[in-house]
Structure formats: structure tokens, C-alpha cells
N, C-alpha and C positions, 0 to 999 in steps of 0.2 A: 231671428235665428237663435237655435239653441246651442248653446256652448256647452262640449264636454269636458264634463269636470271629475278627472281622477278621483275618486273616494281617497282623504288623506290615509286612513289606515292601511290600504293599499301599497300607498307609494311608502311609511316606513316600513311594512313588511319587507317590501323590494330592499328598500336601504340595507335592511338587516342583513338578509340573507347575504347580499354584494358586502357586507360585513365583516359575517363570519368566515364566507370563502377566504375573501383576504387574508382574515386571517392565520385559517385552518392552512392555508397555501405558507403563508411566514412559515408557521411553526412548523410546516412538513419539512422546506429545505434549511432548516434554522437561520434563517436570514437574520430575524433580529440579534438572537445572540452573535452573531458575525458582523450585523453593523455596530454593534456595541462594542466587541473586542478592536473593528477598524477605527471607529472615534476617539477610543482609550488608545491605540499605538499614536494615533495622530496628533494625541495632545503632547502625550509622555514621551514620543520619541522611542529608538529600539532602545528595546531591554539590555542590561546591561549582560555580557555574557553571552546572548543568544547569538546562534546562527546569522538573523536578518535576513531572511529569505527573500525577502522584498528587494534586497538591493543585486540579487542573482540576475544574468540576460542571458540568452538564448544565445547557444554560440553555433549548433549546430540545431536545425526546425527540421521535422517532419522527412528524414531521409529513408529511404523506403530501404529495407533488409533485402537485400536481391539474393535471389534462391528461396526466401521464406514465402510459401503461401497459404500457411495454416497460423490460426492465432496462436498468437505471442502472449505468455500471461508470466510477469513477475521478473524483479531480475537482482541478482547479487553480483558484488564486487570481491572479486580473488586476489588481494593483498600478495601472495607469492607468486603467483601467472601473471600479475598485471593485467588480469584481463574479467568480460562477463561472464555470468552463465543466466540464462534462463529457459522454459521449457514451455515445451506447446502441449495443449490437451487435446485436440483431435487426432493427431496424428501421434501421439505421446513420445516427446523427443526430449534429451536436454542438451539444450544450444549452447555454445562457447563463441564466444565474438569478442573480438578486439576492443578498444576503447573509442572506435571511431564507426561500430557500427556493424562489423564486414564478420560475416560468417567464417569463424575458423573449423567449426568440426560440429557434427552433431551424432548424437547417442542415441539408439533406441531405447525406451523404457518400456520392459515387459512386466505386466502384471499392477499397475501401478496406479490402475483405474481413470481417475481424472486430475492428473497431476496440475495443479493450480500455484504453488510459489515452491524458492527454491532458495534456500541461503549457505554461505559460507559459515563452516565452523570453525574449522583447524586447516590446515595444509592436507589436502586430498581429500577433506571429509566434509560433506552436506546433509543436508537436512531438506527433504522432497515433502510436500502435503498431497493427502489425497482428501481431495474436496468432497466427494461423494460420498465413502466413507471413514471420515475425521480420524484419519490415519498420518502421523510421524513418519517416514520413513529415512533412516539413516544411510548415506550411499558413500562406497570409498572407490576414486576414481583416478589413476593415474594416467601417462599420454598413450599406456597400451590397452586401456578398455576401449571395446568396442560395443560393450551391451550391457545394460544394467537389466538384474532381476531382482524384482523385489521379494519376492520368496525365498533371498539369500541374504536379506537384508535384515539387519534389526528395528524393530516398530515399535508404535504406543499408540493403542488406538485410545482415543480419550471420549468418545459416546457421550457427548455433552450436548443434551438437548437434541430434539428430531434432525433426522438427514433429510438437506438437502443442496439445490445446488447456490445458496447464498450460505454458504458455509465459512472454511478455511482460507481463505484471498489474500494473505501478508504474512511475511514471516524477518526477524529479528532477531539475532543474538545480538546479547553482550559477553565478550569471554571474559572480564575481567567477574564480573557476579554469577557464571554460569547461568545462565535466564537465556530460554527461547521467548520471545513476544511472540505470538498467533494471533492475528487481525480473525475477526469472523465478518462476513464483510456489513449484515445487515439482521434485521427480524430477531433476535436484536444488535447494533453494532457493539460489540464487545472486541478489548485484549487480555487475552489472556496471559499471564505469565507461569513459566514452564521449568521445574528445576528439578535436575538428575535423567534429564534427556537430550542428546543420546546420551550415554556411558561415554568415560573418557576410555584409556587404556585398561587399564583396572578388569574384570571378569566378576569383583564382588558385587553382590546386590547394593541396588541405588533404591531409597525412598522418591519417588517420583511426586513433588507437587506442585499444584495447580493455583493458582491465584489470580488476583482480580482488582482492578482499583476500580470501584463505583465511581468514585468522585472524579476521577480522571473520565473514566467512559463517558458521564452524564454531563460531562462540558463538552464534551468534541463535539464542534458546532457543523457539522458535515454529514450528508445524506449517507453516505456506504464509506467501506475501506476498501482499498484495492492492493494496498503494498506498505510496508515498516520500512524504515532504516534507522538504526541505533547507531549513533558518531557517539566514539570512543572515549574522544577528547573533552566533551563537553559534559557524556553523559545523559546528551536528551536523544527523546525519538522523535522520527519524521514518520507523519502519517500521510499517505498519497488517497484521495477522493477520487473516483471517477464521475458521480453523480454531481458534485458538488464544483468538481476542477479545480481542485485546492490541495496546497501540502499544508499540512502544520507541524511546527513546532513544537514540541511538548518538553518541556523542562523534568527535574528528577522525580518535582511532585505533581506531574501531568497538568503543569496549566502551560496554557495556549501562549507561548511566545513573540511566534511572528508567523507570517503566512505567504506562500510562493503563489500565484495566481495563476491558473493553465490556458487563460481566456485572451483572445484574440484581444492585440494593443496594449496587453500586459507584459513586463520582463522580454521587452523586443518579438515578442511573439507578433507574427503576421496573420496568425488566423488561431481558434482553439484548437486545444489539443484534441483530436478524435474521440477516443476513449483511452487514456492513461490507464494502464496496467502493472506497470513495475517500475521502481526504484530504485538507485544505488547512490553510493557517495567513494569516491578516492581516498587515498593518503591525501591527497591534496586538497580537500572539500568540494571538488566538481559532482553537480551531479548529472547521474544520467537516464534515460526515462525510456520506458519501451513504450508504443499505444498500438491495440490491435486494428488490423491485422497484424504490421509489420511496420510500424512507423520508428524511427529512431531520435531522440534529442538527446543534446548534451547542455546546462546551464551552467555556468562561470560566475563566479562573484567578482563586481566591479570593484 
């Protein structure tokens, strides 16, 4: 009987290729750079100073927004309301909810294209994106608006590289350095940092600029951005991943601290997060997380 026998260069061919995919597959969702940062936590222990994200649990999983049925994208914490706000892009709304989830009022937004994140600046005043096109919009809103227009609004369109719709997806102040952070979510993942926008009280012209840390951006070991939070007290930023299902850390000179994990069996989670959309953090470091459609969580440090 004759035995077939593979041609050897054949079968390394095969090896290779099953190779390079592997690869090519690592370096698409940055796995290796992220088992390298998990081995370095796991030797060294948390950082001194940081967050510890790792040590956060699920206080509140996957509570469904009753009355929302349009996606949920982005979400801020209002230090003087005690309360959220986030906004939907199909139906263009911005949403105010409680800290436990529970719809307290929503706003139409006219004009405002594809409103994608949404943050707190000062008492009454935010800061809207339009994804579509890389537009700022400043919005001032007390408990008797009923409607926002953005053609009454002050803006900064910043036309930073082609439109589209993996644009604008996080947004971040810090009040104490005047800095908006702007996540772009992918293609490429950048943040930008934003200063002399909006205008405070003042009516004089503001030099508006634009910045960038390479060095930070080319470490974040994560597929997309979906959401910022800037803690006050600490000075770092929180980056929220949807592709990836990860928050990080990021210290003043953008390296990677520690990391919140959104994946089913992690931080008391009983299944993964859906698709994680927005973020927030309290006076008290809780944070809280929107995932579209309409999913809601809150995580607590143990």
C-alpha cells in the first residue's frame, strides 16, 4: 500500500501562515501588550497611588433603563444635581437619571446631528459632541429647559482628519487645568486634549489649543474608546473600551495603571458587559457605566 506523505514544505507553509494569523490576531486586539501589563501588576502589586480598578465589584449588573428604547451613548456625573446625564443618537435626547438608573427627564436636542458623549463642566453647563461632524457643542441647561438648540449654542468645530462615524466617542474635563480630553474612538485611536473650550464667563477671545500625547495614545493597549472619566483627586484618566471590555487607568504621564475588566466572572460580573458605552465616577469614587441599548451598572470599591 502506498502511504501519503505531505510534502514537508507544504506542512511549514501551513505552520506559517497559522503563524502569522496568530499573530496578526495578538497585535489587532493588543493582547500581548495587556498580558505584559497583567504579569507586571501581578508581580509588583497595585501601584502606589492608583485607582486599583481591579479591586472595584459590581454592585448593581445589567438593569435595564425602563422607558429607554433608543441607544444610550456616554454618560457624566453632575456633582451639584447628584445625578447623570447621558444622551441617545437616534432619537437625539439628553437623558438625566438618578444614581440608581431611573429616568428622571429627558431633553430633545435639535440640530445636533449625532450626539455621541456628553460631559459636565461647571454647574448648568456641558459640553455635547457631534460625532459626525467633530463638532463641540456648549449647552446651558437648568430644571426649566425643555429643549436644546444647537444654533443657540456656542461650538468648535475641530475637522481633524476625515468624517466619520468612528469619530468623537469620550469626553473629559479637568476643571482644575481647564483641558477637555476628546476619545476619537478608532482609525486612528487618539485623545485629544482641548484648551480655551468652551469660554468661561468672560466674552474675550480665547486662543483655542489642541494637543496630543503620542506616547500615551501608543501605549493604550485597547481595540477602540468608547468613554473618558478624569478623577479629580488623583489627576488620572479612565479610558472605557467596548471592543476590548476594559477600563484603564492612566496616570498624569498616560501609562497604564491598573485595569477594570467588563468580562463575564470578572469584578462579580455574571455575564459580559454588552457593549459598554459611558462612564462616570462620584464624589465618592463609584463608578457607573451605561451599555446600549439601555443596560445600566454601578461598581463599588471593596
Amino acid at each position: 500500500m502506498r502511504r501519503f506523505v505531505r510534502p514537508l514544505p507544504l506542512v511549514l507553509l501551513s505552520l506559517a501562515v497559522v503563524l502569522v494569523a496568530t499573530l496578526g490576531t495578538l497585535h489587532y486586539f493588543r493582547l500581548l501588550e495587556r498580558a505584559a501589563f497583567n504579569v507586571e501588576r501581578w508581580l509588583a502589586g497595585p501601584e502606589p497611588g492608583s485607582l486599583d480598578l481591579d479591586s472595584y465589584r459590581v454592585d448593581i449588573e445589567a438593569r435595564v433603563i425602563d422607558g429607554l428604547d433608543d441607544n444610550i451613548s456616554a454618560l457624566t456625573y453632575d456633582p451639584d444635581r447628584k445625578t447623570l446625564f447621558s444622551v441617545t443618537n437616534k432619537r437625539s435626547e439628553l437623558i438625566e437619571m438618578s444614581l440608581a438608573g431611573v429616568i428622571l427627564r429627558r431633553i430633545p436636542l435639535v440640530g445636533f446631528g449625532d450626539p455621541e458623549a456628553v460631559e459636565y463642566i461647571s454647574a448648568g453647563v456641558y459640553v455635547i459632541t457631534d460625532e459626525g461632524q467633530q463638532r463641540l457643542i456648549k449647552i446651558t441647561l437648568d430644571d426649566s429647559t425643555l429643549v436644546l438648540d444647537a444654533h443657540d449654542a456656542e461650538q468648535l468645530s475641530l475637522n481633524l482628519g476625515r468624517r466619520s462615524n468612528k469619530g468623537f466617542e469620550g469626553l473629559a474635563y479637568d476643571s482644575r487645568g481647564k483641558r477637555l480630553f476628546v476619545a476619537q474612538e478608532r482609525n486612528p485611536l487618539l485623545i485629544y486634549e482641548v484648551q480655551g473650550f468652551p469660554r468661561g464667563s468672560s466674552d474675550k477671545p480665547v486662543d483655542v489649543q489642541i494637543m496630543r500625547d503620542h506616547k500615551r495614545d501608543e501605549g493604550l493597549f485597547v481595540r477602540d474608546l468608547s468613554s473618558l472619566q478624569y478623577d479629580e483627586r488623583s489627576g488620572h484618566l479612565l479610558a472605557l473600551s467596548d471592543e476590548s471590555l476594559l477600563v484603564v487607568e492612566l496616570d498624569v504621564k498616560g501609562r497604564p495603571l491598573s485595569t477594570l475588566s467588563l468580562r463575564g466572572g470578572y469584578q462579580g460580573l455574571s455575564r459580559s458587559v454588552p457593549q459598554p458605552e459611558g462612564i462616570a465616577m462620584d464624589d465618592d469614587g463609584n463608578l457607573y457605566m451605561v451599555s446600549e441599548p439601555n443596560l445600566f451598572y454601578v461598581f463599588r470599591k471593596q
